[in-house]
N, C-alpha and C positions, 0 to 999 in steps of 0.2 A: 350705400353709405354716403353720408352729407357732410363736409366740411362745412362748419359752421360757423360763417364770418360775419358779423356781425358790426353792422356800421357806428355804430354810434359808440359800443365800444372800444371799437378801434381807434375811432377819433380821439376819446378820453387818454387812450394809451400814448397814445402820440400828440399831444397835445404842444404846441409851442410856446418856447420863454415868452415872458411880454416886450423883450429885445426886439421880437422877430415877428410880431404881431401886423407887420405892414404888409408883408408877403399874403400872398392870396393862398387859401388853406382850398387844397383839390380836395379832403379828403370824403369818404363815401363810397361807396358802391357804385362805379359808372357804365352804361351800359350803352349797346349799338347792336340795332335788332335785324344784320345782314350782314353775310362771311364775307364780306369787301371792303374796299376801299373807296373815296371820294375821288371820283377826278375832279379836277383845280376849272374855275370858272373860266381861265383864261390861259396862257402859257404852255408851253412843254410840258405835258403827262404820264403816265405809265401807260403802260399796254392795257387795254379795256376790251371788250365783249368785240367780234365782229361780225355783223351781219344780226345785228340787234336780239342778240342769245343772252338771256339771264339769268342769274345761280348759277351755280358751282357742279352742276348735272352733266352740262356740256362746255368746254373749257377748251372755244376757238380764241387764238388770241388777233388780234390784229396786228400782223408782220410788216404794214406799213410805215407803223408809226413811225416820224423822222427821228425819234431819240435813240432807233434799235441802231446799231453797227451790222451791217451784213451778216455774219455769224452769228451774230443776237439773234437778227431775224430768223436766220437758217432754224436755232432751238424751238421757234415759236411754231413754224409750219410744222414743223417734225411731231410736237406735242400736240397740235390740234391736229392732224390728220390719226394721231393716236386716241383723242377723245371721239373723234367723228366715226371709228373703227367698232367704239363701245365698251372700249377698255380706259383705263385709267392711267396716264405717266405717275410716277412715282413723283413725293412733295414729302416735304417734314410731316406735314399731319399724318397721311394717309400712312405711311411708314413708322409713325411714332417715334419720332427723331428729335431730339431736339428743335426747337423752332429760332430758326435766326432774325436776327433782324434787317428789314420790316416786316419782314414776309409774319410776324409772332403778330401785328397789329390788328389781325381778321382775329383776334379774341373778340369773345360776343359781351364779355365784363371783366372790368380793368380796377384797382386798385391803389391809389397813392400814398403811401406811406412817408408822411414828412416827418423829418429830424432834422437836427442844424449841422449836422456834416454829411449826412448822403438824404437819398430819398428811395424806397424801394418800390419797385413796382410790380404787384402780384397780377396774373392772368389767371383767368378760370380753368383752364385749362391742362391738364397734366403735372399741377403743379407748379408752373412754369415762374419764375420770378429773375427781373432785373433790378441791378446795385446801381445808383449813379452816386457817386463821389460829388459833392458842393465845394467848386471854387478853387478847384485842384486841377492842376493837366496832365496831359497822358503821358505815363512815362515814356523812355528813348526807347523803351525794348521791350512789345507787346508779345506776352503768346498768345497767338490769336482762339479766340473762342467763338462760340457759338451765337451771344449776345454781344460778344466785342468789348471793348474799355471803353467807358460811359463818365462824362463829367458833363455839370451841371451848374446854372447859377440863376439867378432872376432878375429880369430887365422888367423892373418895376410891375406888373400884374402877369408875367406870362414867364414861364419857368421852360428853361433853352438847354436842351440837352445834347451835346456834340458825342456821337461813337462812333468808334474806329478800331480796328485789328480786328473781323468777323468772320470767325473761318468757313473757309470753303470746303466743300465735300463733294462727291461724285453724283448725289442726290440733292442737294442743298439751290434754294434759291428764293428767291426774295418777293416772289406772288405766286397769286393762284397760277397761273399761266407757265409756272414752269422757266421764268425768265432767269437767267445766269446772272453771277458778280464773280467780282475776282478781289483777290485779300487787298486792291485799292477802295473798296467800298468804303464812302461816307457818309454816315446818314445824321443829318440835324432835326433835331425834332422843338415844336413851339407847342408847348398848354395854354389856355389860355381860356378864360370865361368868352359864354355870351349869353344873346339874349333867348329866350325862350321859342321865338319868332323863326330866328337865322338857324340855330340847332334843329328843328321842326325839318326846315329847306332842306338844310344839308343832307339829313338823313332820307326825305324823301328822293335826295340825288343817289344816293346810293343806293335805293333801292330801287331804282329803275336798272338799274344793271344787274345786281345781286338778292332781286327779295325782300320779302319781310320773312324775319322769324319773329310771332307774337309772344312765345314765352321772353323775349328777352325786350319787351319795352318799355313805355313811360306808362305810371301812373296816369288814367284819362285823366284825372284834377289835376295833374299836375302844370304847373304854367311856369314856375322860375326857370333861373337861367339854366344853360346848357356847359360843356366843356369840351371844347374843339381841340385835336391834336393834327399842326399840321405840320408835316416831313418832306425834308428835302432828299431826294438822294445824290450822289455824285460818284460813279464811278466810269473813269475813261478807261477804261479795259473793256468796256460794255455798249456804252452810250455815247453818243454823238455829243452830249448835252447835258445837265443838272436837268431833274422835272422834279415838281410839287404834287401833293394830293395830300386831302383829310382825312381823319377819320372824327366823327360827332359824337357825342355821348349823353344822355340825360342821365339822369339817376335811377336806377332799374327798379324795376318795380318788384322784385325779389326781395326779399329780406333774408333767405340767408342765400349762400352760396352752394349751390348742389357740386359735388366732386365729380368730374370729369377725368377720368385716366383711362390714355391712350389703350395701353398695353391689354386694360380690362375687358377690352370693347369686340369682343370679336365680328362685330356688326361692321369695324371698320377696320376691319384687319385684310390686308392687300396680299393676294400669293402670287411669288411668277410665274407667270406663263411666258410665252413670247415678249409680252411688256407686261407691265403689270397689272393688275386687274380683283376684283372684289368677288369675281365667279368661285364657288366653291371654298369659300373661306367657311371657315367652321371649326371649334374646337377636335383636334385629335383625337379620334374614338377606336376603341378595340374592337374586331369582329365578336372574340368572346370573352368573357372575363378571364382575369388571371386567378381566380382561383373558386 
């Protein structure tokens, strides 16, 4: 089955007053053709590949990084000596969990829905969609969820979106790597155009760590601009430190959207064993029939 989204329609539906015409319009189909993230050209980062490991197959993290807190690190060896064993740590995807954020950003095509009090953001994925409220702040008393409380506004061409209250869970966390937060997580996030050139870079930076997947890329013709989402995280329950990273986007060369549901997937359906692991997953079958 295909959910079938449709850009251009979408656009028409959501189309903005002439009030609002000066804001920069995301909308479209955007895509990024690798399960990761960008690390930042410069600064404080997130945990990234170590020992020059790519994709999402083998999942060592680098427990040096100076942003991890000792116990942070402590998760990361634990989880890599779990992926180097052959088996798998359990993650939102792989468990079919809710995806929190940022760890939801490894969507391979993303969505912006603009309206003049919130902005929705659809992921290809499980359905998955975030509400950000325009211009509004968080109330005094969040119950924390799984996407968190999301407010929004625009500093002239790049649309800033501050979340907070992100629950935590015993499986829950915020990259591929398996890395912890704690319900002090803050994550800001910047949209923001560019050029055809810098989007190109980007995405060739992440896929030196993560891969290419070619169903999810650019038109070869294609040359306009690109759409860059870059995120700050901040939680001192975790980290030494705030770090940055991107994620790139062109316009996907899909025209519609194929449905993607976790739960459907038994190809990716995790059993436990001692940790968790993808051996012997397979639909429930009878020795003989019932009847």
């Amino acid at each position: 089955m295909k959910l079938h989204l449709f850009a251009g329609a979408i656009s028409c539906c959501c189309a903005l007053p002439a009030s609002a015409q000066a804001i920069p319009d995301f909308s479209g189909l955007w895509a990024h053709p690798n399960v990761g993230i960008e690390m930042p050209l410069s600064g404080p980062s997130p945990v990234h590949h170590k020992g020059g490991a790519i994709g999402s197959a083998l999942l060592v993290g680098d427990d040096t990084n100076p942003v991890l807190k000792p116990a942070t690190a402590a998760v990361i060896r634990r989880n890599s000596q779990i992926s180097l064993s052959g088996l798998a740590f359990p993650d939102p995807d792989n468990q079919c969990m809710s995806q929190p954020v940022p760890y939801i950003f490894w969507n391979f095509e993303i969505e912006l829905l603009q309206q003049p009090d919130k902005i929705t953001i659809l992921y290809n994925h499980d359905h998955d969609f975030r509400e950000v409220r325009l211009n509004q702040t968080h109330p005094a008393n969040i119950v924390p969820s799984w996407h968190g409380d999301s407010v929004g506004h625009y500093e002239g061409d790049t649309l800033v979106v501050d979340t907070i209250g992100i629950k935590t869970g015993p499986r829950s966390t915020l990259d591929r790597f398996g890395t912890p937060y704690t319900n002090a997580l803050h994550v800001t996030e910047r949209y923001r155009f560019l050029s055809y050139e810098e989007a190109k870079a980007a995405q060739a930076r992440g896929a030196k760590e993560w891969g290419h997947v070619a169903s999810y890329d650019v038109d070869p013709n294609y040359r306009g601009r690109g759409m860059q989402l870059e995120f700050k995280v901040d939680d001192p329950g975790e980290f030494t430190m705030p770090y940055s990273a991107t994620v790139t986007y062109l316009p996907s060369i899909n025209k519609e959207w194929e449905e993607r549901v976790c739960a459907e997937n038994t190809g990716h359906y995790y059993t436990l064993t001692k940790y968790y692991s993808d051996k012997n997953a397979h639909i429930p079958t009878a020795d003989k029939p019932d009847f």
